[in-house]
C-alpha positions in Angstrom: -42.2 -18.6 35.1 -42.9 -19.3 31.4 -43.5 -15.4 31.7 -40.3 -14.5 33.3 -38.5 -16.7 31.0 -39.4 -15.5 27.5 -38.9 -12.1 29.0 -35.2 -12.7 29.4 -34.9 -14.2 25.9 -36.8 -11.3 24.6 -34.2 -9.1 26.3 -31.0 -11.2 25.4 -32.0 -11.3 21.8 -32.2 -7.0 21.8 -28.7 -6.9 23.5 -26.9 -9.1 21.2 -29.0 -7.3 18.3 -27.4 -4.3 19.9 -24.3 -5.6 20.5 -24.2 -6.7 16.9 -24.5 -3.3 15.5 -22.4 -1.5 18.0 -20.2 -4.0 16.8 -21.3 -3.1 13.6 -20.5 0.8 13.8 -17.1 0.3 15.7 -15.7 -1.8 12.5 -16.8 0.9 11.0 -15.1 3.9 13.1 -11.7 1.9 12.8 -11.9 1.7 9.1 -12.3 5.5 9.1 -9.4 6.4 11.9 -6.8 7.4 10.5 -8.2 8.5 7.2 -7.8 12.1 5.6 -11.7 13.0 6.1 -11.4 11.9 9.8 -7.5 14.0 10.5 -10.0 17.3 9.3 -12.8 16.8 10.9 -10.6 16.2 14.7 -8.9 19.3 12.8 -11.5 21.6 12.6 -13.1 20.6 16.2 -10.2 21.6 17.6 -10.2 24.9 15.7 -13.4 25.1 17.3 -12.7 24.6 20.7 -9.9 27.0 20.8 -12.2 29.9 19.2 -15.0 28.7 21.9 -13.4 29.9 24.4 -13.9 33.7 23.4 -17.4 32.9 23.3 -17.9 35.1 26.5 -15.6 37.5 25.4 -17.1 37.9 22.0 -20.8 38.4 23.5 -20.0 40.9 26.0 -18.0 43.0 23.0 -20.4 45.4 20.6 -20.5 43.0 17.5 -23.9 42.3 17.3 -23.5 39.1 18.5 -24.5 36.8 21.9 -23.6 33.5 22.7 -25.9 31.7 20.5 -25.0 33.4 17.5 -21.3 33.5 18.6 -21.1 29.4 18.5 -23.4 29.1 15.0 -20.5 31.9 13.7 -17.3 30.4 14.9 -18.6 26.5 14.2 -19.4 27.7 10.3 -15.5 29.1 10.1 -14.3 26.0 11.5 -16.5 24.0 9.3 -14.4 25.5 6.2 -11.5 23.4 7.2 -13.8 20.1 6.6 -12.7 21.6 2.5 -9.7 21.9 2.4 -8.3 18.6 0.8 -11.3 18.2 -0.6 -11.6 21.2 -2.9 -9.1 22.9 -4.2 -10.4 26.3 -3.0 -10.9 24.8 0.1 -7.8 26.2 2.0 -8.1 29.5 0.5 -11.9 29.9 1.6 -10.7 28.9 5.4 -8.5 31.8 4.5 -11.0 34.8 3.3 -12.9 33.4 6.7 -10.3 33.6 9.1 -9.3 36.9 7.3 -13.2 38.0 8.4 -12.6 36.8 11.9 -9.8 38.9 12.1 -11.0 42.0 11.1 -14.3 41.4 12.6 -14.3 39.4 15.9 -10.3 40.2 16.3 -10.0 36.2 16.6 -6.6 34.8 15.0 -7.0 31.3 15.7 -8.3 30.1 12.3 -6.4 32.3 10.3 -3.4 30.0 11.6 -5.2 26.9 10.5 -6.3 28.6 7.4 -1.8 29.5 6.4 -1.5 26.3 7.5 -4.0 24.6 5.3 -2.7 27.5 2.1 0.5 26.4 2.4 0.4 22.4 2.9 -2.4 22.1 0.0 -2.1 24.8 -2.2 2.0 24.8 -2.3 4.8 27.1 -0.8 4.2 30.4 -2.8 0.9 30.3 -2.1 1.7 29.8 1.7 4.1 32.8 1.5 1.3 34.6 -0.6 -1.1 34.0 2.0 0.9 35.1 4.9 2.4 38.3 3.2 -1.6 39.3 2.6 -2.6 38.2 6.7 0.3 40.5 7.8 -1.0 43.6 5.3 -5.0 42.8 6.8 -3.9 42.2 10.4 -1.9 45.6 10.2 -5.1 47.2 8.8 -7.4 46.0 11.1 -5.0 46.9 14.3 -5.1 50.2 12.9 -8.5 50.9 11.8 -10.9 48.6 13.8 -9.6 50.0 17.3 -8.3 46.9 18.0 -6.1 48.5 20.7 -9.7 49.0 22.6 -9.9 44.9 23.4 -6.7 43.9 23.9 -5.5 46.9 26.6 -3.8 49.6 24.6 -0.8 48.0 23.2 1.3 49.5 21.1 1.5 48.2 17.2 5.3 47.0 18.1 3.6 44.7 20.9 0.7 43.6 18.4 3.4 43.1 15.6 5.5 41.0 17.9 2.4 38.4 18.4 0.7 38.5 14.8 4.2 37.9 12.8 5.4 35.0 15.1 1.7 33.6 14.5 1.6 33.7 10.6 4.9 32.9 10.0 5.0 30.1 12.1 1.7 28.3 10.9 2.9 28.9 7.3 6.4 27.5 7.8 5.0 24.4 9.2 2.6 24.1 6.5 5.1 24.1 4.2 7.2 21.9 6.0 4.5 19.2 6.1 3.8 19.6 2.1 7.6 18.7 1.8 7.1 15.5 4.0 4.0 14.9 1.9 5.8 15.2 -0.9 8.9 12.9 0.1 6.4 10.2 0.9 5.0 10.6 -1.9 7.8 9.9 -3.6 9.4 6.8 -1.7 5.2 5.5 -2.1 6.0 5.6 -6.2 9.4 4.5 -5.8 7.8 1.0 -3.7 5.3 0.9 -6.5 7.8 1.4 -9.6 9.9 -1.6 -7.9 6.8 -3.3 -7.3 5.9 -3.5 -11.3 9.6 -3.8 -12.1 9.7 -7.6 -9.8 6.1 -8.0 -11.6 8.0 -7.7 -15.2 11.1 -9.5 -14.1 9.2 -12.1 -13.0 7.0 -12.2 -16.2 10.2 -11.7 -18.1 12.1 -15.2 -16.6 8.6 -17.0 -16.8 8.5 -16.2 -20.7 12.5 -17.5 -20.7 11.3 -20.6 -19.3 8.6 -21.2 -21.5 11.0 -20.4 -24.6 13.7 -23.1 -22.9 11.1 -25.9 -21.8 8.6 -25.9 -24.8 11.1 -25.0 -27.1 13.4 -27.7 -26.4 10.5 -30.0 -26.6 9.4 -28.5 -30.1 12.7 -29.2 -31.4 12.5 -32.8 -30.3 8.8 -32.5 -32.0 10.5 -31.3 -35.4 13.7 -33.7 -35.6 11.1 -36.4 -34.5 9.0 -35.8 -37.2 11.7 -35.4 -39.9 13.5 -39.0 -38.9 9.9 -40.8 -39.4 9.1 -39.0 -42.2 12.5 -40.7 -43.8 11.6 -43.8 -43.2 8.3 -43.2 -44.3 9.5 -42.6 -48.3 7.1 -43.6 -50.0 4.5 -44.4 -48.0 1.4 -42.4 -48.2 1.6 -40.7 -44.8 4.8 -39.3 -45.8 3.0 -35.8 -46.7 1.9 -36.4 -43.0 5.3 -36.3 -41.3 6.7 -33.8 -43.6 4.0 -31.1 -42.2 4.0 -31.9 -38.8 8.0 -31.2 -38.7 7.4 -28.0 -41.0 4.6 -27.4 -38.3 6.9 -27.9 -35.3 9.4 -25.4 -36.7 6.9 -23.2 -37.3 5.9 -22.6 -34.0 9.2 -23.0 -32.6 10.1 -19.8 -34.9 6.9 -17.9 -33.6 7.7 -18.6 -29.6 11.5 -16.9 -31.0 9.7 -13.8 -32.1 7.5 -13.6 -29.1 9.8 -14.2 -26.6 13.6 -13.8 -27.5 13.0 -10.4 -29.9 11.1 -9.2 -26.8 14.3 -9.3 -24.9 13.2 -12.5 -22.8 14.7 -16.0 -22.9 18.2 -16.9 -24.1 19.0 -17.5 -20.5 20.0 -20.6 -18.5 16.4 -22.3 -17.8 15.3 -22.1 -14.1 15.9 -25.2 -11.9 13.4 -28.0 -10.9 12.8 -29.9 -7.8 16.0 -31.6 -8.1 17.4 -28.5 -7.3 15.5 -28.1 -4.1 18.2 -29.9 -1.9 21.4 -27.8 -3.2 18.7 -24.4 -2.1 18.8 -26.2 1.4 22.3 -26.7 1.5 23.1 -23.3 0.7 20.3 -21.9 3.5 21.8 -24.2 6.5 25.6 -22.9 5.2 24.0 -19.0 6.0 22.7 -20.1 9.3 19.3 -21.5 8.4 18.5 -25.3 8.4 16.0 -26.0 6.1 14.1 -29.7 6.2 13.0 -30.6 2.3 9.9 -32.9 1.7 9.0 -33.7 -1.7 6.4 -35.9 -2.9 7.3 -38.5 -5.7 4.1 -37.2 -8.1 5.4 -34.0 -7.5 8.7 -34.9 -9.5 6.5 -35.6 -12.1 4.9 -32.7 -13.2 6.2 -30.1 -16.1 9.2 -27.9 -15.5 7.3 -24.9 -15.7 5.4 -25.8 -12.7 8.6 -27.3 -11.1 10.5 -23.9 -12.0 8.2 -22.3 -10.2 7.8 -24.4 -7.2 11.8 -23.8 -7.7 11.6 -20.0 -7.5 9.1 -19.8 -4.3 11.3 -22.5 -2.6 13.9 -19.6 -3.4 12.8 -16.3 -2.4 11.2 -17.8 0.6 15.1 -19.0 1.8 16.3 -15.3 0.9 13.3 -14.1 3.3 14.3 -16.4 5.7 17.8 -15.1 6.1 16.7 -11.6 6.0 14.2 -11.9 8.6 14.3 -15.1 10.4 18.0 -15.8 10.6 19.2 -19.1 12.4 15.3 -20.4 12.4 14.7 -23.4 11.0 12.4 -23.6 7.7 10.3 -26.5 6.6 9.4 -27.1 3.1 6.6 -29.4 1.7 5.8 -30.0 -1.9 2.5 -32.4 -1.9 0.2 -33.2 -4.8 -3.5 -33.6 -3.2 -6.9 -33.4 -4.9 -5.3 -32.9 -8.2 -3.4 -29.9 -7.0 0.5 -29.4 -6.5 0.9 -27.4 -2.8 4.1 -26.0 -1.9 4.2 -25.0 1.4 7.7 -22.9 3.3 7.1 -21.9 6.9 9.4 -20.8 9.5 9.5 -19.6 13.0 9.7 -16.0 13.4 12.6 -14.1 15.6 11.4 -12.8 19.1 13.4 -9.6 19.2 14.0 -7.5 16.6 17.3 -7.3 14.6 20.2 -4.6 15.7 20.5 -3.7 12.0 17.1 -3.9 10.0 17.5 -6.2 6.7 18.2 -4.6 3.2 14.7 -5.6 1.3 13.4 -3.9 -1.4 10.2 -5.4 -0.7 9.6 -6.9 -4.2 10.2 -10.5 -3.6 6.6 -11.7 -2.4 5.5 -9.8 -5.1 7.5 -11.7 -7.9 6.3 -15.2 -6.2 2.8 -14.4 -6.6 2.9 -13.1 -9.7 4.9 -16.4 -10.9 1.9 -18.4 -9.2 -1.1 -16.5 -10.5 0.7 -17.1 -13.8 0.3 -20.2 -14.1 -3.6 -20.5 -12.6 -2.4 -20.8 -8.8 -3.2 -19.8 -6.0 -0.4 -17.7 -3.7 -0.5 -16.6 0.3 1.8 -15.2 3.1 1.4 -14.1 6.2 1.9 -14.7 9.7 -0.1 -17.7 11.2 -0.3 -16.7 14.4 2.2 -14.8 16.4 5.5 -16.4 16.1 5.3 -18.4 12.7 5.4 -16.8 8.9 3.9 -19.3 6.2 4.1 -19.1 2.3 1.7 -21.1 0.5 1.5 -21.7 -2.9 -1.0 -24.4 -4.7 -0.7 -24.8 -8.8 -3.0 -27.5 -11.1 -1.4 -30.5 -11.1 -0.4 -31.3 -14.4 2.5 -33.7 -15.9 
């Protein structure tokens, strides 16, 4: 029994080890679907399998070749694809290889994948290039390697009418494809230009509100200072009073040159929590009801951490209309554990929307940067499959 029994463990523990890396390896396998390496490599498989079955063909015919040889030969031109995004003379080699087949084994499927490959990755002229010179060397080798002998006797009209179509074709729609590549290209830099443009508008109003908040307080520094140093006259510490206003305008002149000449501040300073319940009044009047909970520490910490508290509170509320219109939205401001937790969720819609939302896509993207700004912390995300939850913590500070 004891026997038996440690036989079984012995076995379990190899299948879960086994199951663990097949686990392992399939993690792995999704990562790589879908990737560039993984789009050639089904690419030049299927070349592959197309040009295998000529494999009889091509060893009954007097090339000097059988089957074995026939396979190693027509899996080595397909291989050539594997290079073609990879190096830049990659789609031109597949080229001068399917060009060989042509001539040689009278094969013409991977001279298609080779225009293809010319004209998506090496660029329309050199597509058009590339087919002009396949027409010239098919024409040739019609003529001059009795290609009429294994394909019946047709006529050059008849072999014309196939080979044309073929090249053509297969270079059109790689060009085609280069112009989608190229548009998404485009919209890709576009996201990512409005990306860093939210990042710098969002830098941009935190630098206003640190030019309104601490420079409203350095002011109050400065006439502070100058008030006690008059009633002070005489008195030895005096001197004192007189340098700590001279030093308080100092540095209210030097957060002027970093931040106003810098085409930042000057503006009306972001709202606090205060300002939270005039947000939720102005979500439920769109369609969304919006419950506010605020914690009584939280009203006392600084303005630049209740600005931003502000401005989450506030793009999440845009969000909400945009996506989640007529949900209800819950937000929680907490201070915990010496940290300051804002917390928006809201249910998300079941069906989707007739008419998809305008979104630039920018907003999450200004929150977090607000956040990290100030040493925080910033998520969203779905939780689960029918809720969406922004999370923001900050160091709790007064």
């Amino acid at each position: 029994m004891h026997d038996e029994a440690d036989g079984l463990a012995t076995s379990g523990a190899a299948t879960a080890v086994a199951g663990r890396r097949l686990g392992r390896l399939w993690s792995r396998l999704e990562r790589w679907r879908g990737t560039p390496h993984a789009v050639d490599l089904v690419t030049a498989a299927g070349c592959f399998a197309l040009m295998g079955l000529d494999i009889p063909g091509l060893a009954r015919a007097d090339n000097a070749l059988n089957g074995t040889s026939a396979t190693l030969v027509l899996a080595l031109g397909a291989a050539t694809l594997l290079l073609r995004r990879r190096e830049p003379w990659g789609p031109w080699l597949s080229f001068v290889v399917g060009m060989v087949f042509l001539g040689w084994l009278h094969d013409v499927t991977l001279i298609q994948f080779a225009l293809y490959s010319v004209a998506r990755y090496r660029g329309r002229n050199s597509g058009i290039l590339a087919c002009c010179g396949y027409l010239v060397w098919a024409c040739a080798a019609f003529a001059l390697f009795e290609w009429p002998a294994y394909r019946g006797g047709e006529s050059v009209s008849q072999f014309l009418a196939l080979a044309v179509p073929i090249g053509v074709l297969a270079t059109g729609v790689g060009i085609a494809a280069r112009r989608i590549d190229l548009v998404r290209a485009l919209e890709a830099k576009g996201a990512e230009t409005a990306l860093l443009q939210a990042v710098q508008q969002e830098r941009s109003d935190v630098a206003g509100d640190v030019h309104d908040f601490v420079g409203r307080e350095l002011t109050m520094l400065s006439v502070r200072a100058e008030v006690l140093s008059r009633r002070a006259r005489g008195e030895r510490w005096e001197t004192d009073f007189d340098e700590l206003s001279e030093t308080a305008r100092r540095a209210h002149l030097l957060l002027n040159e970093i931040v106003v000449r810098r085409g930042s501040g000057g503006g009306a300073p972001t709202p606090g929590l205060d300002a939270l319940p005039r947000l939720a009044e102005e979500s439920a009047a769109a369609g969304n009801e919006v419950a506010v909970e605020v914690d009584a520490a939280a009203l006392a910490q600084s303005p630049l951490r209740q600005a931003a508290v502000y401005r989450v509170v506030q793009e999440c509320l845009t969000n909400a209309a945009k996506h989640a219109p007529g949900r209800p939205v819950t937000v929680t401001v907490t201070v915990a554990a010496n940290r300051l937790h804002v917390t928006v969720t809201n249910p998300l819609p079941t069906t989707a929307p007739d008419v998809p939302p305008v979104s630039a896509g920018t907003g999450t993207a200004g929150m977090a940067e607000r956040v990290l700004s100030l040493g925080g912390t910033f998520s969203a995300g779905r939780t689960g499959s029918a809720t969406y939850e922004v999370e923001a913590t900050f160091p709790a500070r007064t």
